[in-house]
VOGU-3710 file (C-alpha; in Angstrom, 3 decimals, decimal comma):
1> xxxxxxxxxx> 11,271/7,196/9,454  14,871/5,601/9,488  16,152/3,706/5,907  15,511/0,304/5,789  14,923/-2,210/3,226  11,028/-3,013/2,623  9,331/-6,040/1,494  6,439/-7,098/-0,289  4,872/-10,186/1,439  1,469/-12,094/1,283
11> xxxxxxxxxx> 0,576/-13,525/4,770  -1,065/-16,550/5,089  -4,718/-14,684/5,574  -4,476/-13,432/1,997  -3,582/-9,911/2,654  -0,573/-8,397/1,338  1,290/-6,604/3,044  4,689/-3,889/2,863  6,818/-3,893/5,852  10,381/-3,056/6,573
21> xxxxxxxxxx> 12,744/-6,403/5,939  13,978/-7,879/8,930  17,392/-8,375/9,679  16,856/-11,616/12,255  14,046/-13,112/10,526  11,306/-12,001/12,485  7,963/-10,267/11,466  7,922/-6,901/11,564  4,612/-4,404/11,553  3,289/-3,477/8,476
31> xxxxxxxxxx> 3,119/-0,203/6,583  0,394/-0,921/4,618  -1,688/-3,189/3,838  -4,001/-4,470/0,677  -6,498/-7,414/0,759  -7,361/-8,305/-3,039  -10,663/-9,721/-3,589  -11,085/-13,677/-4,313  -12,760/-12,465/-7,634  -10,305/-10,466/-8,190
41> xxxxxxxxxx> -7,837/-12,784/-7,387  -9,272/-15,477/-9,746  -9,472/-13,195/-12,738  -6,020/-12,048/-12,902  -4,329/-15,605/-11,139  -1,130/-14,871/-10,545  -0,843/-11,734/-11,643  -2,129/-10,388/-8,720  0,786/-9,981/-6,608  2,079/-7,867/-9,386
51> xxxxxxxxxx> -1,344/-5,929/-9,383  -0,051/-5,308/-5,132  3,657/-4,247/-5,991  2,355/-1,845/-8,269  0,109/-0,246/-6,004  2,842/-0,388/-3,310  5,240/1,178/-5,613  2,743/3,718/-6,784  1,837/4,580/-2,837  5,511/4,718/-2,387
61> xxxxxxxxxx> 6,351/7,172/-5,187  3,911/9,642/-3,988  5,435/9,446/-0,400  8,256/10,748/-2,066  7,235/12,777/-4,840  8,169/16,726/-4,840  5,354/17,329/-6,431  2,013/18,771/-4,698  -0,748/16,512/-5,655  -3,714/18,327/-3,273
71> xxxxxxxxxx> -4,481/21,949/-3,449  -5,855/24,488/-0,810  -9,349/22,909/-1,186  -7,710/19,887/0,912  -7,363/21,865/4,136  -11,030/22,957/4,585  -11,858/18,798/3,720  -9,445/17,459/6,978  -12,541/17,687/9,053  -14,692/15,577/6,493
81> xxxxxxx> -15,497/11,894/7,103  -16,558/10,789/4,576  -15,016/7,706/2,663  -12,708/8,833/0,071  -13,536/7,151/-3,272  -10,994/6,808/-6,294  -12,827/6,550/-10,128
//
């Protein structure tokens, strides 16, 4: 993927989303993106957005990271389908 700039931006459906910043103003296709709960939303009011630029950040970090997070146990799961669940 080239350099660019990215941005954190909440659309006007709620979700969040990180994209690469555009030069001439228009939208460009997201990288990711995060939809926060209304509940979730309400409890933490504004600091929501922050909750999403962590997350970002975090997601973005391990992009880059040198560090090997997975072990050999994470080839023989590729095949698996189920949903992966963080606790």
């Amino acid at each position: 993927m080239k350099e660019s700039y990215l941005e954190i931006v909440e659309l006007d459906n709620g979700d969040i989303v990180l994209r690469p910043a555009s030069e001439d103003g228009e939208e460009t296709e997201p990288l990711a993106t995060l939809q926060i709960s209304d509940d979730t939303k309400s409890y933490l009011k504004e600091r929501y957005f922050e909750l999403a630029k962590c997350m970002f950040h975090a997601g973005i970090d391990f992009v880059y990271s040198d560090e090997q997070t997975f072990g050999e146990e994470t080839e023989s799961l590729e095949g698996d389908m189920r949903p992966k669940i963080l606790h």
